[in-house]
MARROMAR-612987 format. One record per atom (N, C-alpha, C, O): z, x, y. Coordinates in steps of 0.02 Angstrom, whole numbers, padded with zeros to 5 digits, always signed. Layout:
BEGIN
ZXY/...
% end
This chain:
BEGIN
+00000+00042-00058/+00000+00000+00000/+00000+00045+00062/+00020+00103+00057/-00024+00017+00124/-00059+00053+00154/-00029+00030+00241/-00028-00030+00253/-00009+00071+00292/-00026+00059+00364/-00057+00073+00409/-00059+00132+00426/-00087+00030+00441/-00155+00048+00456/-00124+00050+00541/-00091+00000+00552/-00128+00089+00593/-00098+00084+00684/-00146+00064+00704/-00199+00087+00681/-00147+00010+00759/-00201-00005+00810/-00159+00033+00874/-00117+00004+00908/-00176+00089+00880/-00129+00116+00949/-00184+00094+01001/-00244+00091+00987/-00156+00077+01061/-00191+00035+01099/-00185+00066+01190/-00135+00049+01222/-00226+00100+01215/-00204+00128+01275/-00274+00098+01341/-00333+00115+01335/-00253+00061+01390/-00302+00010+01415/-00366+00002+01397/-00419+00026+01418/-00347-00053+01336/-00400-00084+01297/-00433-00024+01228/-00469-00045+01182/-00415+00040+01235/-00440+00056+01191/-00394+00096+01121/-00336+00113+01125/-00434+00103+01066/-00395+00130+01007/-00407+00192+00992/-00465+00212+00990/-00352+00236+00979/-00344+00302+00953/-00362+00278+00872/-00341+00239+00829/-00418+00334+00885/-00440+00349+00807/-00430+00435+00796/-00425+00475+00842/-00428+00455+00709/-00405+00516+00702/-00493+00538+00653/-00524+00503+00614/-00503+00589+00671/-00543+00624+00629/-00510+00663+00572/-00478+00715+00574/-00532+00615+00508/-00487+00663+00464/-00514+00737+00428/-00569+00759+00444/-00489+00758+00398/-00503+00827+00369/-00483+00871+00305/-00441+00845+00269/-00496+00905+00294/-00463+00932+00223/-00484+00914+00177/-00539+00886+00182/-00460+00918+00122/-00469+00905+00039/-00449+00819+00023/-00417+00799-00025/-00475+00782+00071/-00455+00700+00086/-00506+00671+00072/-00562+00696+00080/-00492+00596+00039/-00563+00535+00046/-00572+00528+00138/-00532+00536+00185/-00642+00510+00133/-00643+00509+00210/-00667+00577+00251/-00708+00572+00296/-00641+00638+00233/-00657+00689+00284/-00707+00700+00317/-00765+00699+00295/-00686+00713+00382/-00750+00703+00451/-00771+00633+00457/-00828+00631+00479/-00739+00560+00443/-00747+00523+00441/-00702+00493+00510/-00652+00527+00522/-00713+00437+00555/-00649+00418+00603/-00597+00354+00585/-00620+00297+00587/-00552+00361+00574/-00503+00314+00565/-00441+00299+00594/-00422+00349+00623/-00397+00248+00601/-00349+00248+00621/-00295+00302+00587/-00301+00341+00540/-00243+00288+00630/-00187+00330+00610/-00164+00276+00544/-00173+00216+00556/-00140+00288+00490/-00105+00263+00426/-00088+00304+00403/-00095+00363+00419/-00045+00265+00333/-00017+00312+00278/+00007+00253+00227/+00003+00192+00230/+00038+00305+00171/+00066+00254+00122/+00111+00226+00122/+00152+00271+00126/+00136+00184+00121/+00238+00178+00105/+00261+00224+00048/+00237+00239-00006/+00322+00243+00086/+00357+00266+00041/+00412+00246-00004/+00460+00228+00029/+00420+00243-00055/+00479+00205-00086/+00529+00170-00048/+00559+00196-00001/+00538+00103-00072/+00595+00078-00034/+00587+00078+00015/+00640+00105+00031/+00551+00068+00079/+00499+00071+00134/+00474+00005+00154/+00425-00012+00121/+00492-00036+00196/+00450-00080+00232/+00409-00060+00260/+00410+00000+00270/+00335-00113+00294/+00302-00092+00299/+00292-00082+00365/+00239-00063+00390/+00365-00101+00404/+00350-00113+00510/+00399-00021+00494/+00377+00021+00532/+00452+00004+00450/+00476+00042+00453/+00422+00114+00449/+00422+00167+00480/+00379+00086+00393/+00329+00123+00386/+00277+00165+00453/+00261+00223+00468/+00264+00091+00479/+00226+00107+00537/+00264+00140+00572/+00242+00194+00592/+00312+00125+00584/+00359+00181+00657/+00353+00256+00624/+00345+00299+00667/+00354+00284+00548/+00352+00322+00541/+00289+00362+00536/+00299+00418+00558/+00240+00356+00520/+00187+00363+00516/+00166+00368+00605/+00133+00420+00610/+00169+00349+00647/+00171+00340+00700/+00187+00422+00727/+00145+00466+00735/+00234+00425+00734/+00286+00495+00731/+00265+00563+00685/+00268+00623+00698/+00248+00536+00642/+00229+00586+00584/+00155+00610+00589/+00144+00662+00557/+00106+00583+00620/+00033+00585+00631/+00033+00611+00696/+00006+00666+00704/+00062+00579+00751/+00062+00558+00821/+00087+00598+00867/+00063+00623+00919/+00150+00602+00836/+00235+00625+00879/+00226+00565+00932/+00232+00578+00992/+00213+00512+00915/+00249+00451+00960/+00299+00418+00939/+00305+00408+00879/+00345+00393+00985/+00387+00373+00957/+00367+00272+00990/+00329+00246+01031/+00422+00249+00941/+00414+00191+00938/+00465+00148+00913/+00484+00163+00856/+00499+00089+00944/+00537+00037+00906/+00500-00009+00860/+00446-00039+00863/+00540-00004+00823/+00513-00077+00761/+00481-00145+00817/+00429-00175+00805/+00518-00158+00866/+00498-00219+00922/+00431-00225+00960/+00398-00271+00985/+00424-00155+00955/+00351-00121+00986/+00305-00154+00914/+00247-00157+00934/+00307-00163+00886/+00265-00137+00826/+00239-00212+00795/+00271-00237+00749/+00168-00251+00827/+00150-00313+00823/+00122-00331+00749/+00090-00281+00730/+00121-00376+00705/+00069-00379+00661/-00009-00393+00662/-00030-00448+00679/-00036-00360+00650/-00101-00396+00672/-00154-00439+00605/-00184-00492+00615/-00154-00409+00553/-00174-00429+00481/-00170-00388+00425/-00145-00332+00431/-00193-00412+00361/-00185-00374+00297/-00261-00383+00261/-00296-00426+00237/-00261-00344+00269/-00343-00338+00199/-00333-00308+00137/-00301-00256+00130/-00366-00345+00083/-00372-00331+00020/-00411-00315-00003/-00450-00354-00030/-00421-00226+00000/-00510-00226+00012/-00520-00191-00082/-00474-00170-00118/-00573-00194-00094/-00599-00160-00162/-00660-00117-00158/-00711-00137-00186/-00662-00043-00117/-00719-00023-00118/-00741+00014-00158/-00707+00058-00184/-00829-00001-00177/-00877+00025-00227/-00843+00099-00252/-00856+00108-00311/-00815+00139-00231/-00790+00213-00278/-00729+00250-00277/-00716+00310-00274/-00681+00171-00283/-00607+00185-00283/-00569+00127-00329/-00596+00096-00375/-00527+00122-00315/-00489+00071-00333/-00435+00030-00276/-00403+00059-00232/-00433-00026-00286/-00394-00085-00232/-00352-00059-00181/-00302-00027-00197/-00367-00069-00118/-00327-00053-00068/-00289-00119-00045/-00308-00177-00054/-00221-00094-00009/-00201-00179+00016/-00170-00147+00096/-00109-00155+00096/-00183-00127+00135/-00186-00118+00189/-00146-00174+00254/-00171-00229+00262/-00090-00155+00292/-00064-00183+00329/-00084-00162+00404/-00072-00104+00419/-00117-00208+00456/-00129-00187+00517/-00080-00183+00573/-00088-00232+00609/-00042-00152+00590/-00006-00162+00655/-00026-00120+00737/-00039-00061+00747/-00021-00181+00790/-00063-00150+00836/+00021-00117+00879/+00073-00150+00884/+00013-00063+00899/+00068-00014+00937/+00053-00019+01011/+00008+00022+01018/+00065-00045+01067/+00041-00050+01139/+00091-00029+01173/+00089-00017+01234/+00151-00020+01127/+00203+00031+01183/+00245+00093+01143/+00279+00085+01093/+00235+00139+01169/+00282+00185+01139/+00286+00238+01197/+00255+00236+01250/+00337+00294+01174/+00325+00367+01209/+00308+00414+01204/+00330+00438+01152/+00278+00448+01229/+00248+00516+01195/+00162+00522+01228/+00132+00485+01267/+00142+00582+01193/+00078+00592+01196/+00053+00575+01144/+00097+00552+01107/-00021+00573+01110/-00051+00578+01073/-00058+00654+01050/-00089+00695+01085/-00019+00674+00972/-00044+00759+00967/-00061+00744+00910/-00045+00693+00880/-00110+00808+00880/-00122+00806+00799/-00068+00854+00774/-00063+00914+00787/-00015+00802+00724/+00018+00829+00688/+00043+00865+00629/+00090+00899+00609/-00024+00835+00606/-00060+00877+00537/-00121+00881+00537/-00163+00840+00522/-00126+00948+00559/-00220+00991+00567/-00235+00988+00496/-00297+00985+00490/-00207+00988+00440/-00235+00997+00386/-00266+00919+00387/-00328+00916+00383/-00248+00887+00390/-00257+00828+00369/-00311+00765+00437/-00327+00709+00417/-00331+00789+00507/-00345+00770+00546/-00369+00829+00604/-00332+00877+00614/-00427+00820+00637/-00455+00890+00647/-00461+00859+00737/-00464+00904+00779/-00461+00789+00761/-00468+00774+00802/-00435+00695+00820/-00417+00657+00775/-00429+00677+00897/-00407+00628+00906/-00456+00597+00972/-00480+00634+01015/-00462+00537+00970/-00515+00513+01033/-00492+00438+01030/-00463+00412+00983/-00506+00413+01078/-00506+00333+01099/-00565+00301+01107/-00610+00320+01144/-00566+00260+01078/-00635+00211+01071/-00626+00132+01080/-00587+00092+01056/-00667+00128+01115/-00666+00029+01129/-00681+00010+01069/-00723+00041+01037/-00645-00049+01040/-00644-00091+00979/-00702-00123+00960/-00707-00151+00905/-00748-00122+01002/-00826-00144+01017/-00865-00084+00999/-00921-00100+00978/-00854-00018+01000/-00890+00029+01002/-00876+00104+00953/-00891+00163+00964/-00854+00084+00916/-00809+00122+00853/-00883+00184+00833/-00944+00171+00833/-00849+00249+00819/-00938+00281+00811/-00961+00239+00713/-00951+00192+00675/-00992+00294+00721/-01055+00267+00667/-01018+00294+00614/-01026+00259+00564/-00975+00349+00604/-00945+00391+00540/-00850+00365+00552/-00800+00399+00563/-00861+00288+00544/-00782+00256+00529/-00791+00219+00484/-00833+00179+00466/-00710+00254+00458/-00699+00224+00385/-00724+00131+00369/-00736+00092+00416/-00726+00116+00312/-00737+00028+00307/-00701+00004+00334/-00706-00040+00377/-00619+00052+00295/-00549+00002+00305/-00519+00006+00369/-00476-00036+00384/-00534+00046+00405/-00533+00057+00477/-00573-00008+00523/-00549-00038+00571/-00623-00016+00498/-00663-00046+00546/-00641-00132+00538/-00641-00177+00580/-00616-00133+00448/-00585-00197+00430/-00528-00230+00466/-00523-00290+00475/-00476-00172+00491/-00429-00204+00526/-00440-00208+00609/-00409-00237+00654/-00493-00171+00609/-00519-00177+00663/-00545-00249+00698/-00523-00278+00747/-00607-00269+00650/-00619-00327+00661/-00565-00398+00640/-00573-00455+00660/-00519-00379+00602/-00475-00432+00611/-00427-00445+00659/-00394-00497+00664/-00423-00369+00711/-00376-00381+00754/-00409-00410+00832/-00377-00426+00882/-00499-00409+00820/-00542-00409+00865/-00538-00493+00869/-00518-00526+00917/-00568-00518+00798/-00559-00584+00803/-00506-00626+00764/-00526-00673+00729/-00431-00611+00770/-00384-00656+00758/-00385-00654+00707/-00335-00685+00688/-00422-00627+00649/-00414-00667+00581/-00340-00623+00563/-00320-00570+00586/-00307-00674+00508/-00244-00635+00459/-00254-00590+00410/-00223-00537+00401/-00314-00620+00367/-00329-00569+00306/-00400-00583+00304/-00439-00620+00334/-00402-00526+00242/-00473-00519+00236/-00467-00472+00168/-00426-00427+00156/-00530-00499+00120/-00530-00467+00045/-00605-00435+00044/-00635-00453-00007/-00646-00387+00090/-00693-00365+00072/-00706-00335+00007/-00654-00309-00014/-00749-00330-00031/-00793-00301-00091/-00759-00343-00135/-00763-00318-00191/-00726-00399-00136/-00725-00427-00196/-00764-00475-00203/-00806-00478-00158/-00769-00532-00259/-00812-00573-00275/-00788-00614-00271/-00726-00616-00271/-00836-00681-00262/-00828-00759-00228/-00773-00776-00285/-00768-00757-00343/-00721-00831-00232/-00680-00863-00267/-00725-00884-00328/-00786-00889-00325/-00691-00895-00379/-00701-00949-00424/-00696-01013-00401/-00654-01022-00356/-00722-01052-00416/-00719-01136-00394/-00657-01157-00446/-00658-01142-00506/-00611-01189-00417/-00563-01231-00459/-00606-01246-00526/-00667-01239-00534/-00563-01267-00569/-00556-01322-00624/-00574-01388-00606/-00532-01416-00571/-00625-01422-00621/-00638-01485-00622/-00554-01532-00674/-00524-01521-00726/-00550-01580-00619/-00509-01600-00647/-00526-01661-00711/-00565-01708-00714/-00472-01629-00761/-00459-01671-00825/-00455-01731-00838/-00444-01749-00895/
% end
């Protein structure tokens, strides 16, 4: 399970260029990470936040925005939590060069061409309101005709 930051600085989102021996590398994505055991997932975000960022942040700061259940073609099931961050303190730094080679702000309209799916997924759900979203899987089944 997964947190995905919409850090938000007038109107636009910090995305991270990731790097290293990672899915994704040289790819742009939000700041996330995994939970860690015994870990909520707003606790999560504050940490991850800090841990990527060096921003700091209250749990109160820290909005929901949606969850996607995504399944893409050369992995296995992601379940991804979006939260958008619009106040905290600090700068934006890269806190792990191994792992992120750059940081930039981009309008939510204008994301480049080399961003992740699941990036762009919570993206567009935080663009248009939606709660969730299950990309790469397959159409509901239709109910059971009833007996």
């Amino acid at each position: 399970m997964d947190v995905l930051l919409l850090v938000v600085r007038e109107g636009r989102l910090l995305l991270t260029r990731r790097a290293g021996d990672i899915y994704g590398s040289g790819w742009w994505a939000l700041p996330s990470g995994r939970l860690e055991p015994d870990e909520d997932v707003v606790t999560a975000a504050v940490r991850e936040l800090d841990e990527e960022l060096g921003l700091r942040a209250e749990e109160d700061d820290v909005a929901f925005v949606g969850v996607t259940h995504a399944l893409p073609p050369d992995s296995g099931a992601r379940i991804g939590f979006g939260f958008l961050v619009a106040r905290w303190t600090g700068e934006p730094t890269i806190r792990e060069p191994e792992l992120c080679s750059a940081l930039q702000w981009y309008a939510p309209d204008e994301l480049p061409e080399r961003t992740l799916p699941y990036t762009r997924e919570i993206v567009r759900l935080h663009v248009q309101g939606e709660p969730f979203s299950r990309p790469g899987w397959p159409a509901s089944i239709p109910p059971h005709p009833p007996a």
